[in-house]
Every structure is written in structure tokens, then in C-alpha cells.
N, C-alpha and C positions, 0 to 999 in steps of 0.2 A: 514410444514409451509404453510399458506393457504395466497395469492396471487390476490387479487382483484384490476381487471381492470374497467375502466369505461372510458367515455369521459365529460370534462365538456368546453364549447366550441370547440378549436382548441386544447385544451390540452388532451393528454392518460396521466388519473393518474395509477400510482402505489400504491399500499396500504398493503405493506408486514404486517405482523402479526404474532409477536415473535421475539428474536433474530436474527440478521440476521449474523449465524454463521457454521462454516462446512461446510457441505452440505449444509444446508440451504441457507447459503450464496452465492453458487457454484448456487442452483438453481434461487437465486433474480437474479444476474446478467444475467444469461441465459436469462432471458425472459427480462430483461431491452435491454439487447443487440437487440432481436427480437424489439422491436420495437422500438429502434434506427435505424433498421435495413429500418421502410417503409418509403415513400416518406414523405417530412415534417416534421420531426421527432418535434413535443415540446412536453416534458416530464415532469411530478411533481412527486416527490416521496411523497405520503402523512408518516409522522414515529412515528403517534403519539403512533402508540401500536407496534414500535419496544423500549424493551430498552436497546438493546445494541450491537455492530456489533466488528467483528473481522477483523483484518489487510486484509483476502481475501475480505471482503464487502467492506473496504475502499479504496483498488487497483480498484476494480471496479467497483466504485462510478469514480474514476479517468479517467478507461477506459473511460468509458459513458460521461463522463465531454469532453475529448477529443476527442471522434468520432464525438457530439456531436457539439464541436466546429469547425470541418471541414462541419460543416452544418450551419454552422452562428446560433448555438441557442446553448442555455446554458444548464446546467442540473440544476431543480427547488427543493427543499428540502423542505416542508411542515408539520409544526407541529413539528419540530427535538425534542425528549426530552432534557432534560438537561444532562442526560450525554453521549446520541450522540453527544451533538452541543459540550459538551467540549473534547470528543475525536476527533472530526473532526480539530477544532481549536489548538489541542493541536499537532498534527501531521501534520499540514500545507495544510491538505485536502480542510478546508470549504473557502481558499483562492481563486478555481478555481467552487463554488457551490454559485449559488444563495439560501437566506432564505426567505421562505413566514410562515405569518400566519394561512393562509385561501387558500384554492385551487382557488377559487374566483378571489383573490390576482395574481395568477399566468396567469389567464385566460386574464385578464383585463389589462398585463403588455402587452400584444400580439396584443393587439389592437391601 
């Protein structure tokens, strides 16, 4: 699974690519944690070219939502396909996840 960082503002996106499942999934959250991990933390998950994630992706979508909120900032979800957003909503996930359109979106909510 190939894993693209970038920064746009004060936001570090993510931008997984493929299922985010297995291993795979074992490896998004390692490196989502890593940078939950530096000072500041605000996060965007861009998902437009995941389309589809397993029960480990969605605990650690939760983690990340939670560490995250011991930091006063939220975890941002970008682009979700349609049947991420309806398993996230359908498991009570996208409850504790903010939805953007655009990273844009994400950057400008910070301000």
C-alpha cells in the first residue's frame, strides 16, 4: 500500500491508496499514530482511492479520533467513498469523525 504525506496549511494529510485492510491496515494506522504522535497534531485522511477498509482500519480510525481528542482536535476524513462513509455510519464510527469534501475544507476549518 503506497502512503502519501504532504502538508497543506497547518494540516499533515494522509492519502492511503487501496484497501485499507490486513496488513495494510496495520500499516495506515502505524503511521497515522506517528503523526498523532508530533506536537499539534491536525490530521486529514484524504480516501478518495481507498475503497474499502476492515474492522482493524476502523478501531484505528477510533484510536486516532481518541488520542486525537486528548489534544483538543478532531480526526478529518476527506473524500470518504460511498462505501467507506456507509460502513463507517453503519458501525457507529463516523459518529466521533469529522467529513470534508476538499482538504482545503479541512485547512480553512483551523483557522
Amino acid at each position: 500500500m503506497k502512503i502519501e504525506q504532504q502538508k497543506v496549511g497547518s494540516v499533515d494529510v494522509l492519502t492511503p491508496s487501496g484497501p485499507l485492510v490486513d496488513h495494510d491496515a496495520s500499516d495506515f494506522v502505524k503511521k497515522l499514530m506517528e503523526r498523532i504522535g508530533s506536537s499539534n497534531p491536525r490530521i486529514a485522511i484524504a480516501m478518495q482511492d481507498v475503497p474499502y477498509m476492515d474492522s482493524e482500519a476502523m478501531e484505528g480510525l477510533l484510536t486516532a479520533a481518541d488520542e486525537l481528542g486528548a489534544h483538543a482536535s478532531l480526526l478529518n476524513l476527506v473524500a470518504v467513498t460511498s462505501t467507506c462513509r456507509e460502513t463507517l455510519e453503519l458501525t457507529g464510527v463516523a459518529d466521533r469523525l469529522r467529513f470534508f469534501q476538499d482538504v482545503q475544507d479541512v485547512a480553512k476549518s483551523y483557522l
